[in-house]
SESEDO-695951 format. One line per field, with one value per residue: residue in one letter; x, y, z of N, C-alpha, C, CB in turn. Coordinates in nm, 3 decimals, always signed. Atoms other than C-alpha are relative to their C-alpha. Glycine has a CB too. Layout:
<atoms>
rest: [A  ...] .
npx: [X  ...] .
npy: [Y  ...] .
npz: [Z  ...] .
capx: [X  ...] .
capy: [Y  ...] .
capz: [Z  ...] .
cpx: [X  ...] .
cpy: [Y  ...] .
cpz: [Z  ...] .
cbpx: [X  ...] .
cbpy: [Y  ...] .
cbpz: [Z  ...] .
</atoms>
This chain:
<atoms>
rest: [X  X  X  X  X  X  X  X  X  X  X  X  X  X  X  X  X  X  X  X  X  X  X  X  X  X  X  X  X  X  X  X  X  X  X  X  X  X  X  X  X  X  X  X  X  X  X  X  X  X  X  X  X  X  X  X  X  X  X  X  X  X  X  X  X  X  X  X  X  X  X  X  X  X  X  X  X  X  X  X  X  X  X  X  X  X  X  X  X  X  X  X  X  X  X  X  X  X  X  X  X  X  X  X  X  X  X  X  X  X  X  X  X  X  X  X  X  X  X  X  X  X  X  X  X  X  X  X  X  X  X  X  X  X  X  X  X  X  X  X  X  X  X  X  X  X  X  X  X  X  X  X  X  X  X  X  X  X  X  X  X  X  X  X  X  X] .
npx: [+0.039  +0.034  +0.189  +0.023  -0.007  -0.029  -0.175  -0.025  -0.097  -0.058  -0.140  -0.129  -0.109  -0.090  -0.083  -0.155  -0.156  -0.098  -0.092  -0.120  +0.047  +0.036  +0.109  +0.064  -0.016  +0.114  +0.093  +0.130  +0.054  +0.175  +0.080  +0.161  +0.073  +0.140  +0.123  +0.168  +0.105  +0.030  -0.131  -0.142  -0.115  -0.111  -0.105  -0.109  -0.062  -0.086  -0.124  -0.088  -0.165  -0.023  -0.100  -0.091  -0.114  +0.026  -0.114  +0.036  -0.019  -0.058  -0.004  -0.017  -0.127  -0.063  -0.076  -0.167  -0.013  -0.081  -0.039  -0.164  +0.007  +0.053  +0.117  +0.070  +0.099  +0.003  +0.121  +0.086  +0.048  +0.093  +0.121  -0.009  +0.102  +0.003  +0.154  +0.093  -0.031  -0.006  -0.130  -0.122  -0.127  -0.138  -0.179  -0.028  -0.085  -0.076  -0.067  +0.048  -0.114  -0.055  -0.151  +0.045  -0.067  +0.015  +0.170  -0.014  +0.098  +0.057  +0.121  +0.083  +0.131  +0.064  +0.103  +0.092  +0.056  +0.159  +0.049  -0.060  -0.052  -0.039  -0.035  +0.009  -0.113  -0.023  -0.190  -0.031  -0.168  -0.005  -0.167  -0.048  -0.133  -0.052  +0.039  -0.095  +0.018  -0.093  +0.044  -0.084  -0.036  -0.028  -0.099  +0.055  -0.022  -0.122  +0.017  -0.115  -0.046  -0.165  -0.021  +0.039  +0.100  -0.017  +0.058  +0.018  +0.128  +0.150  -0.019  +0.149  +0.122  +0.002  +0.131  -0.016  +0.101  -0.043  +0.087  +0.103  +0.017  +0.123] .
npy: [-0.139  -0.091  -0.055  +0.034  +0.126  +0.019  -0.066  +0.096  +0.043  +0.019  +0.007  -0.067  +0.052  -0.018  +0.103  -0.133  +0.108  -0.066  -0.024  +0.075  +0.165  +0.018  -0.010  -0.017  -0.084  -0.103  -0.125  +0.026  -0.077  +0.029  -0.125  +0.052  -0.089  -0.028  -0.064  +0.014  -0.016  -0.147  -0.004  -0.046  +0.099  +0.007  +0.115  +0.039  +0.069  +0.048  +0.066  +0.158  +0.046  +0.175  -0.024  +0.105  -0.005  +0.163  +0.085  +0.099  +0.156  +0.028  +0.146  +0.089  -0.055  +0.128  +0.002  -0.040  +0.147  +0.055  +0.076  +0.003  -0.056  +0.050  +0.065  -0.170  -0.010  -0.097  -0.070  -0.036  -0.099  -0.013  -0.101  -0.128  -0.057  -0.155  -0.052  -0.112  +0.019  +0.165  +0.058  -0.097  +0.022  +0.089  +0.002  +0.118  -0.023  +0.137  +0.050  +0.162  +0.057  +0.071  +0.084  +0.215  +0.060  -0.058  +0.019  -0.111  +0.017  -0.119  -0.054  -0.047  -0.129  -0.016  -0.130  -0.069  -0.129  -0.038  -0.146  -0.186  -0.013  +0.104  +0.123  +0.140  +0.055  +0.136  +0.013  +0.153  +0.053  +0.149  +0.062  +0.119  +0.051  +0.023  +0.170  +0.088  +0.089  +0.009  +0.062  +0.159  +0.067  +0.166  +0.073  +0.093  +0.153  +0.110  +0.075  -0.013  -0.009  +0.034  -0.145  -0.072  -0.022  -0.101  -0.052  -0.170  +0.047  -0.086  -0.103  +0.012  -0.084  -0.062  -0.013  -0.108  -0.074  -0.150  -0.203  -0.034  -0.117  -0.020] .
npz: [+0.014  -0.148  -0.020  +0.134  +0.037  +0.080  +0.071  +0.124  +0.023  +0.089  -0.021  +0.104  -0.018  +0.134  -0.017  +0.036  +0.015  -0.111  +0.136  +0.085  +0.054  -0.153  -0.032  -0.127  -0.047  +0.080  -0.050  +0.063  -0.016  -0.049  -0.004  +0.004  -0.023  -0.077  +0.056  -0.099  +0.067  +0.038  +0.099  -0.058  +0.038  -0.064  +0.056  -0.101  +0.097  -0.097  +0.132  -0.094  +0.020  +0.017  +0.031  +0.047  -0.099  -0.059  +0.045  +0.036  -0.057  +0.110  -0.017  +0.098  +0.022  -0.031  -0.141  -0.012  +0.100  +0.012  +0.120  +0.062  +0.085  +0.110  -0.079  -0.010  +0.037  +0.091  -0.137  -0.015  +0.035  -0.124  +0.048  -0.100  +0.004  -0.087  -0.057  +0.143  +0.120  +0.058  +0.071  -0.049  +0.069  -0.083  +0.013  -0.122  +0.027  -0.038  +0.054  -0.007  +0.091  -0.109  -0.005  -0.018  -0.073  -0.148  -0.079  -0.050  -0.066  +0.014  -0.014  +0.080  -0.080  +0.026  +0.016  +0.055  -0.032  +0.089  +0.039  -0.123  +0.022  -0.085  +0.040  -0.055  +0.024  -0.053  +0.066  -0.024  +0.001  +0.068  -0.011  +0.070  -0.085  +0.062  +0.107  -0.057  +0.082  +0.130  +0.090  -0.003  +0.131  +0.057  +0.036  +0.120  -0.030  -0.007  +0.126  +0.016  +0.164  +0.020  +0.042  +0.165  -0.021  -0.097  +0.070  -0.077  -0.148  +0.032  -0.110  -0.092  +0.025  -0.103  -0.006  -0.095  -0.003  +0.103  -0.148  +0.084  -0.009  -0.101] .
capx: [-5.123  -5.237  -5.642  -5.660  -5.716  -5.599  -5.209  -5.141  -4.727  -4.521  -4.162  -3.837  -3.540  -3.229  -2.894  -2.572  -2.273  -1.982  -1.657  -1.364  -1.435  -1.593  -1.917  -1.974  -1.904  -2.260  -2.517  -2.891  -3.094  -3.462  -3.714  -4.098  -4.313  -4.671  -4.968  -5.283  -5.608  -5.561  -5.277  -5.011  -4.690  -4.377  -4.070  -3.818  -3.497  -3.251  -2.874  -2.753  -2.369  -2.289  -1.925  -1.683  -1.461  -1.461  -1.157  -1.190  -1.123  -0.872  -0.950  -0.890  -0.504  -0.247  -0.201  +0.164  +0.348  +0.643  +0.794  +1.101  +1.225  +1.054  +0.695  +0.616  +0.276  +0.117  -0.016  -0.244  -0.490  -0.668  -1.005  -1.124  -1.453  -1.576  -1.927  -1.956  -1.729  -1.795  -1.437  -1.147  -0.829  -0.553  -0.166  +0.039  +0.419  +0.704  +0.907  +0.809  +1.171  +1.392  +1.758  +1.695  +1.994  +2.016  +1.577  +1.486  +1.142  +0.960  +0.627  +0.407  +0.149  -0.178  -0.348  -0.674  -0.815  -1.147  -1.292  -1.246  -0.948  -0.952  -0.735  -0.719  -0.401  -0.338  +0.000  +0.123  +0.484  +0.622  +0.955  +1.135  +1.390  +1.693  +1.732  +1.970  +1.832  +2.141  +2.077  +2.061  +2.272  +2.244  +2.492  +2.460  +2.399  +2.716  +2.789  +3.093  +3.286  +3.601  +3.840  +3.747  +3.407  +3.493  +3.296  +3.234  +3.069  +2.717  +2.673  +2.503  +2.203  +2.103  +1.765  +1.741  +1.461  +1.357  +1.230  +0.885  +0.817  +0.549] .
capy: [-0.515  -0.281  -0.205  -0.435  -0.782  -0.866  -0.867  -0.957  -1.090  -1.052  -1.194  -1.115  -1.315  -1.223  -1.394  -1.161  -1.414  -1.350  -1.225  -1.418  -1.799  -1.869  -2.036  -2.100  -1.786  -1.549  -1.342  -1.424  -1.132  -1.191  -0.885  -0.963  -0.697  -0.624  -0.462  -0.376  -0.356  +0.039  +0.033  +0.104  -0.107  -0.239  -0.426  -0.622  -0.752  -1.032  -1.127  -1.472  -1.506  -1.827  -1.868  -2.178  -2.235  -2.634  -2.795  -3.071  -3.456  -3.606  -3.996  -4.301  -4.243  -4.605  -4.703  -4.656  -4.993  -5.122  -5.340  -5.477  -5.339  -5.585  -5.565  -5.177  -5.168  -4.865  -4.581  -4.499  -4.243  -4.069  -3.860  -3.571  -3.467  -3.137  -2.947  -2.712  -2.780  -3.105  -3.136  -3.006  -3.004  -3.272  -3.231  -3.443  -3.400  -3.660  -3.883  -4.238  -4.348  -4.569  -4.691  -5.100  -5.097  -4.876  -4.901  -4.577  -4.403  -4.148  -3.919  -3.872  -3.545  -3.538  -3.177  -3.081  -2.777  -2.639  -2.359  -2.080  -2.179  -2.430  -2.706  -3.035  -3.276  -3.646  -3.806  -4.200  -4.330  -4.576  -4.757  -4.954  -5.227  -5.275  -5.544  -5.813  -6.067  -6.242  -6.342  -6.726  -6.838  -7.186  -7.353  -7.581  -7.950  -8.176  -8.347  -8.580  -8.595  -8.735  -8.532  -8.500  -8.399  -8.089  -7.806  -7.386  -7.397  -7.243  -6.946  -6.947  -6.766  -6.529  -6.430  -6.078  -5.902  -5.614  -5.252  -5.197  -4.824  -4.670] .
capz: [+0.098  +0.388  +0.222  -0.144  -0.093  -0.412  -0.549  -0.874  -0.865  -1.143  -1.205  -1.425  -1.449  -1.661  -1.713  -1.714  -1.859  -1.646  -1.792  -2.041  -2.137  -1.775  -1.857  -1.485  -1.385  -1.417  -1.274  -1.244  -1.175  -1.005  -1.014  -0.851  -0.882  -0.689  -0.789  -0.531  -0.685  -0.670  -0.898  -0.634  -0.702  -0.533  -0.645  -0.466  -0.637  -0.558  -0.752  -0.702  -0.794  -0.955  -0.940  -1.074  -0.780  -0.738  -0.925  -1.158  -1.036  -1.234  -1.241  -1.374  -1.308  -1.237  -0.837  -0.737  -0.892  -0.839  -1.155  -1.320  -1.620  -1.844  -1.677  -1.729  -1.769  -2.017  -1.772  -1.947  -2.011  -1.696  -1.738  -1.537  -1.411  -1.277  -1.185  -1.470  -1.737  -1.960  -2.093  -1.847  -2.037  -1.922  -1.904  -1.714  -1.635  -1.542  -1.680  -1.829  -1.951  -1.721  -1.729  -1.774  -1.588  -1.274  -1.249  -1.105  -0.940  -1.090  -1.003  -1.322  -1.211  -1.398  -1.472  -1.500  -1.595  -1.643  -1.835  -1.545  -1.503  -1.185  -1.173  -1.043  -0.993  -0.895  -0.902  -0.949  -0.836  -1.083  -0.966  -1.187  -1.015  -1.142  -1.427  -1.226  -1.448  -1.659  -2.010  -2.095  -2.347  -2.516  -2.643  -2.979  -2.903  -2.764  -3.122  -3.174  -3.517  -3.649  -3.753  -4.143  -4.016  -3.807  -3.975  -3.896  -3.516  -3.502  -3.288  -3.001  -2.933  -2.616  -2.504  -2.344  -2.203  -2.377  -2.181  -2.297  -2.331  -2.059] .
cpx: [-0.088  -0.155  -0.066  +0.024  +0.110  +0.155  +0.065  +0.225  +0.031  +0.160  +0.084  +0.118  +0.122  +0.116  +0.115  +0.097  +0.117  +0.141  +0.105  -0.112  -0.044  -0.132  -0.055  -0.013  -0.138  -0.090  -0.174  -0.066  -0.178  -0.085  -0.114  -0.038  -0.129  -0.069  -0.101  -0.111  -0.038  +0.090  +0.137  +0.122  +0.140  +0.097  +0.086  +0.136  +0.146  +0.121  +0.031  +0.118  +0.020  +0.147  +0.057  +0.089  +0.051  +0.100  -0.041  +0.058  +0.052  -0.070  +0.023  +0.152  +0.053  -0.057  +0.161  +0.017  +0.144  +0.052  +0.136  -0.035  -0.088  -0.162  -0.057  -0.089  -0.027  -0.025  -0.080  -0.120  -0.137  -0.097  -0.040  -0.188  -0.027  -0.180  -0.020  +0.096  -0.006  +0.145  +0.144  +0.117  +0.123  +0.187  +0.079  +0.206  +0.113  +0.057  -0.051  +0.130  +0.068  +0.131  -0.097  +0.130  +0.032  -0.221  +0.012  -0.192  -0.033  -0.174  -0.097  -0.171  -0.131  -0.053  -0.120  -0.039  -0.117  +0.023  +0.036  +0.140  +0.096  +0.069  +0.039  +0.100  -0.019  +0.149  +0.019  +0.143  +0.015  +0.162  +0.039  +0.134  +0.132  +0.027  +0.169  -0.029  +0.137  -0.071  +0.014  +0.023  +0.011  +0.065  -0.026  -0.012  +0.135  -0.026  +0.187  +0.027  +0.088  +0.036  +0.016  -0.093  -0.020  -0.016  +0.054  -0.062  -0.111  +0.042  -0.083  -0.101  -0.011  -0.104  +0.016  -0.136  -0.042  -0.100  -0.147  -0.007  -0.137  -0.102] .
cpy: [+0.036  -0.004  -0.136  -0.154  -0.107  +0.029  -0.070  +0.040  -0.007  -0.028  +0.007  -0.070  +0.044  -0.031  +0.084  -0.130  +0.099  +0.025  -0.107  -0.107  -0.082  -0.039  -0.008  +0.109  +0.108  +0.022  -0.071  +0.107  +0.038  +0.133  -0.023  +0.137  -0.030  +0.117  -0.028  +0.033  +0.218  +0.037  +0.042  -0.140  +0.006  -0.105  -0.040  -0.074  -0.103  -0.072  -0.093  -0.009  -0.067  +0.030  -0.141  +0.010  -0.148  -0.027  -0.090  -0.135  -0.035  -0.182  -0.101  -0.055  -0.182  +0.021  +0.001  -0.118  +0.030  -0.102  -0.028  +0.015  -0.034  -0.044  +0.164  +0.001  +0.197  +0.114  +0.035  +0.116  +0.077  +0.133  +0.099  +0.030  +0.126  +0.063  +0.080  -0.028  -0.175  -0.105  +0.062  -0.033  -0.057  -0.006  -0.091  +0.066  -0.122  -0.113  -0.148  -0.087  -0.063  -0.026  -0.111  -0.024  +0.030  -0.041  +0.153  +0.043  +0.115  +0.039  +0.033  +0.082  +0.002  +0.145  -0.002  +0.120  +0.043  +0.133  +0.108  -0.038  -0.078  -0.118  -0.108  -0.078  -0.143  -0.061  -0.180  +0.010  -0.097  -0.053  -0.144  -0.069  +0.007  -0.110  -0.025  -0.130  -0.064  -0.067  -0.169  -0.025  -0.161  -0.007  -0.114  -0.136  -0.044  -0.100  -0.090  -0.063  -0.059  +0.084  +0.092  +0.126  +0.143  +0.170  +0.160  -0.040  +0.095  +0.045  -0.032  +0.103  +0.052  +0.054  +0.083  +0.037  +0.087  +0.063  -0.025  +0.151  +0.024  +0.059] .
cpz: [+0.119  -0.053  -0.169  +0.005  -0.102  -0.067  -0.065  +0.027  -0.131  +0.004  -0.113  +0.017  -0.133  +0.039  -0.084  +0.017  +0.082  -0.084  -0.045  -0.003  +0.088  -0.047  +0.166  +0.097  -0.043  +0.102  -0.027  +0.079  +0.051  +0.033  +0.030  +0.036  +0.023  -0.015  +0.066  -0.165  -0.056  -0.084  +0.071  -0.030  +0.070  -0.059  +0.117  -0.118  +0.034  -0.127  +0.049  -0.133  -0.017  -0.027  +0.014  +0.100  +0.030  -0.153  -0.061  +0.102  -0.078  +0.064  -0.084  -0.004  +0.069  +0.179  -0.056  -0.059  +0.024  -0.097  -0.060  -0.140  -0.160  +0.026  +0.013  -0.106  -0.068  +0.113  -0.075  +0.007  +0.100  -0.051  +0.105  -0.030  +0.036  -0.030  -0.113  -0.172  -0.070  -0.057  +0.071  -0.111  +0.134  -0.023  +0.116  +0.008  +0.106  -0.079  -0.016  -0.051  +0.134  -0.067  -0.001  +0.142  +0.128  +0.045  +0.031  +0.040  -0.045  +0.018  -0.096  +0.058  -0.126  +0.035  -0.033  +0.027  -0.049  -0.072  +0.063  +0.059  +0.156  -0.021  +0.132  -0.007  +0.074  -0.087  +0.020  +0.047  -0.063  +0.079  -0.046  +0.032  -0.102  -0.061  +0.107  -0.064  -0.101  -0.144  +0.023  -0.104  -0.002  -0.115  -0.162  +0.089  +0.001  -0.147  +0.064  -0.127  -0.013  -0.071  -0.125  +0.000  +0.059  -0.096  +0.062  +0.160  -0.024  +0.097  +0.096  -0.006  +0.168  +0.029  +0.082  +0.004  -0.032  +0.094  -0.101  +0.052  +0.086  -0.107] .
cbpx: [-0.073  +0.088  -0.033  +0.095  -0.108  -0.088  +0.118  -0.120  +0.006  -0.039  +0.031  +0.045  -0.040  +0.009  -0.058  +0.051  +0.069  +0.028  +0.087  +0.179  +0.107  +0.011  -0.044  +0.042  +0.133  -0.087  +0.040  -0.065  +0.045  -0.009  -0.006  -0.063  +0.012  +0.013  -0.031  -0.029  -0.121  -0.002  -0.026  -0.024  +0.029  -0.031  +0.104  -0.083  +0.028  -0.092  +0.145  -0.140  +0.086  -0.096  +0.050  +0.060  -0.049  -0.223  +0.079  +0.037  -0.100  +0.198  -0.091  -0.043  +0.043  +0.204  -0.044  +0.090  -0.068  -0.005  -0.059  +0.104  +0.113  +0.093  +0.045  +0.113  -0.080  -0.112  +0.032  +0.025  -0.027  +0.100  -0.137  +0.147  -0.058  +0.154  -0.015  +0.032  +0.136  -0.094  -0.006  +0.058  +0.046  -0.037  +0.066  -0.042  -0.008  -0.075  +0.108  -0.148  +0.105  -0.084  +0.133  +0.080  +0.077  +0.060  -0.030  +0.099  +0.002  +0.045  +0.017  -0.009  +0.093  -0.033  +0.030  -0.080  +0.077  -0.156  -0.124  -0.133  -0.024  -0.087  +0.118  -0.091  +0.118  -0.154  +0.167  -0.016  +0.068  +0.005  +0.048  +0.004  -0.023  +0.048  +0.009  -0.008  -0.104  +0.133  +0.065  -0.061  +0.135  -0.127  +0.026  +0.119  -0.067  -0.015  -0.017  +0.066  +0.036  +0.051  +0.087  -0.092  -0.035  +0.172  -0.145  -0.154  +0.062  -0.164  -0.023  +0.024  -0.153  +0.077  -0.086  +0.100  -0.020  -0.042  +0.127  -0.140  +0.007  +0.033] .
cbpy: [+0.025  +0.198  +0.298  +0.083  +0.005  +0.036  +0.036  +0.089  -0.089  +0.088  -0.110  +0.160  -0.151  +0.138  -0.157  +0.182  -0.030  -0.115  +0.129  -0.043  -0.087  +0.140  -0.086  -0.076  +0.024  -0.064  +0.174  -0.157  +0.023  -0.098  +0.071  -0.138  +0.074  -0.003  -0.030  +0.198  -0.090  +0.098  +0.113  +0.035  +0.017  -0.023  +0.056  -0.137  +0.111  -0.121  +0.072  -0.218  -0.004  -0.105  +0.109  +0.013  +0.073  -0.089  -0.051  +0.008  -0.095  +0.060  -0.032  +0.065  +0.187  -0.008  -0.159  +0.027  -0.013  -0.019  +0.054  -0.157  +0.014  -0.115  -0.108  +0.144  -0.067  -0.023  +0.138  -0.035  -0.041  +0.033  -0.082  +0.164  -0.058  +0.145  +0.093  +0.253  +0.067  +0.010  +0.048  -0.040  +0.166  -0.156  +0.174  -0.247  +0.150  -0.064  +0.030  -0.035  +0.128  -0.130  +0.013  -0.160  -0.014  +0.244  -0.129  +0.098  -0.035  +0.027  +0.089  -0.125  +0.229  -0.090  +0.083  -0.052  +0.088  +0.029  +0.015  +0.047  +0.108  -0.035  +0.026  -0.068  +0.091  -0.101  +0.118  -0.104  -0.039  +0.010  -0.006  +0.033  -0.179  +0.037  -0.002  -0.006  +0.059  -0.101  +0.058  -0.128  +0.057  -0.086  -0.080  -0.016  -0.086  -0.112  +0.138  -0.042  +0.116  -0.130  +0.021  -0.117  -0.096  -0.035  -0.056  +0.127  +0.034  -0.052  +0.140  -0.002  -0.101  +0.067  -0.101  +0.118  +0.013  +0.015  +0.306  -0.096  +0.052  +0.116] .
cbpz: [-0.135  +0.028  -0.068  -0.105  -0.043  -0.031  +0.092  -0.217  +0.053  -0.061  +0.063  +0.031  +0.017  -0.069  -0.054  +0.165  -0.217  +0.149  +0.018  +0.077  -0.059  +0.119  -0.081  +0.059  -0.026  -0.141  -0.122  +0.011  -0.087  +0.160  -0.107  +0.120  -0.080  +0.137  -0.124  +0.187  +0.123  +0.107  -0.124  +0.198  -0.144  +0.133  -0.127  +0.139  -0.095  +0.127  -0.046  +0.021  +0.057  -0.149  +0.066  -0.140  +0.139  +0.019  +0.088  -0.137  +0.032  -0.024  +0.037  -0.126  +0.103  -0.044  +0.109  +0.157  -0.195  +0.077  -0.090  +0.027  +0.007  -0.043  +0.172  -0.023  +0.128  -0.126  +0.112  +0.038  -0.132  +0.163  -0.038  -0.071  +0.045  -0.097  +0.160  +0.059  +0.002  -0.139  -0.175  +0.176  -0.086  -0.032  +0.025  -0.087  +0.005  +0.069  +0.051  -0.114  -0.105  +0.052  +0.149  -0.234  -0.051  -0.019  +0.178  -0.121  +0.130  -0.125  +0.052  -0.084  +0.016  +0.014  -0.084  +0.003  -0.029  +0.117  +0.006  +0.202  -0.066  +0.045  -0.100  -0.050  +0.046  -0.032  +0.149  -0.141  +0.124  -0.220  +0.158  -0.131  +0.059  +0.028  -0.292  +0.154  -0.070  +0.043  -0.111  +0.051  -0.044  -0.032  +0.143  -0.153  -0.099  +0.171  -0.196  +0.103  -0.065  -0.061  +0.046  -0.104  +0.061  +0.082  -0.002  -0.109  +0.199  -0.010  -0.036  +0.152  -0.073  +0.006  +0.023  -0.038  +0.052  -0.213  -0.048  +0.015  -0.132  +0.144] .
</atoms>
């Protein structure tokens, strides 16, 4: 102050939510007012803009992977961080099913999305070889009989690999 020593400061803050389901999106409103000793008074006033623009982080998600058909690991369940919302919502899109017998290579995309309405993506490649594996069948035990003795034959048996689902 130009003649009044003395200048009592006062301050004001208020908190304008921003519009739809956007908590990060809002308004803070700062007001300091000044007061000389003669009662003259001045304000000044300043808005700071908080705005949600920063994407979640999806993480947690496979590396790429290469595998044969009987060696497909789960993928798995990937989490997502982000600066203002505590819980983005996750979608994912891509295929987890394979031929056993061609193999084949697909992209599974992870979504996240926050609150305002940013989203976030990360992607795996899975490729699954083709099964070239043959079964192995065994045979009953070499027996020998005479020819009263000569019964049904037992079957054999065959041991296949089985797909596990992603």
């Amino acid at each position: 102050d130009n003649c009044a020593p003395n200048v009592t400061i006062s301050y004001l803050g208020e908190f304008i939510p921003g519009p739809g389901n956007c908590p990060g999106n809002y308004q803070i409103i700062r007001t300091w007012s000044a007061q000389d000793a003669c009662g003259n008074t001045a304000t000044a006033s300043q808005t700071i803009t908080v705005q949600d623009i920063t994407p979640p982080v999806v993480v947690s998600i496979p590396a790429n992977f290469v595998v044969s058909c009987d060696d497909i690991p789960a993928v798995g369940t990937p989490t997502a961080t982000d600066n203002c919302d505590t819980d983005p919502v996750i979608t994912y899109t891509g295929a987890q099913f394979f031929d056993v017998c061609t193999g084949g290579t697909t992209t599974i995309t992870w979504t996240a999305t926050d609150a305002c309405g940013n989203t976030g993506t990360a992607s795996a490649t899975i490729t699954v070889v083709p099964d070239e594996t043959s079964p192995v069948v065994t045979a009953p035990d070499d027996i020998t009989l005479s020819c009263d003795q000569i019964s049904e034959t037992a079957d054999p048996s065959a041991v296949v690999a089985q797909f596990l689902d992603a």
